[in-house]
C-alpha positions in Angstrom: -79.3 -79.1 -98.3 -82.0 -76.5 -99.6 -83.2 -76.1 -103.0 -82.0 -73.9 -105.2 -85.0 -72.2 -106.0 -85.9 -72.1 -110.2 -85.9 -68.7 -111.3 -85.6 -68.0 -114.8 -82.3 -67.2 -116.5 -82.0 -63.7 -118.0 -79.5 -64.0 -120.8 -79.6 -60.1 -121.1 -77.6 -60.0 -117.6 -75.1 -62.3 -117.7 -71.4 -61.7 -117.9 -69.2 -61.9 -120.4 -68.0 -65.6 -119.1 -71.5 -67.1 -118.6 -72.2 -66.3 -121.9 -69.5 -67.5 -123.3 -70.7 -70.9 -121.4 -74.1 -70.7 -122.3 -73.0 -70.2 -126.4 -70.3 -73.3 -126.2 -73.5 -75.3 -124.9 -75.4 -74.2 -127.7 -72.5 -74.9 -129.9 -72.6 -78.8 -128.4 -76.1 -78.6 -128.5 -76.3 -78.8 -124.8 -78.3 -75.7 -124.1 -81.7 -77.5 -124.5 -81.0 -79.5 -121.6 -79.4 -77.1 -119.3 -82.1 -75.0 -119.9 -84.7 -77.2 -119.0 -82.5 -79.1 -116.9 -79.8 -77.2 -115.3 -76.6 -77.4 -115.6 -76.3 -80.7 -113.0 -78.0 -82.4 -115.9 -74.7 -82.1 -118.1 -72.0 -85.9 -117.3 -68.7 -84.5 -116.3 -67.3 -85.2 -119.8 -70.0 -82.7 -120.9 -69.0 -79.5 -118.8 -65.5 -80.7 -119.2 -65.7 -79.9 -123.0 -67.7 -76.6 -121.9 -64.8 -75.9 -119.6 -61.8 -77.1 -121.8 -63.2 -75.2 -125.1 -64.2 -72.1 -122.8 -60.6 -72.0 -121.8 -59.4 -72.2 -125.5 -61.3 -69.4 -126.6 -59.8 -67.3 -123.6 -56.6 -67.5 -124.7 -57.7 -67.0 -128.1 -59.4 -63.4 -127.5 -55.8 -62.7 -125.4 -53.6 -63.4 -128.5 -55.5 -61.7 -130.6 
């Protein structure tokens, strides 16, 4: 499998989802490591939460 290459991660162009990702990381104070690290650094419990709190606040910005 090739390498993903590293490039680095421009907050200013990401959509409305990814950055909803990237601030529920910060709010679990994740985003350290996944910015050093990548995202493949998070357990599967971790980007469950991401997911699983990502998908609350979905359905919270609908209803409102």
């Amino acid at each position: 499998m090739a390498a993903k290459k590293d490039k680095p991660i421009r907050l200013d162009e990401l959509t409305q989802e990814e950055k909803l990702k990237y601030e529920i990381a910060e709010e679990l104070g994740l985003l350290d490591r996944v910015m050093k690290d990548g995202w493949r650094s998070l357990s599967s419990k971790e980007t469950g939460r991401i997911g699983g709190m990502m998908t609350k606040k979905k359905k919270e910005l609908n209803n409102a």
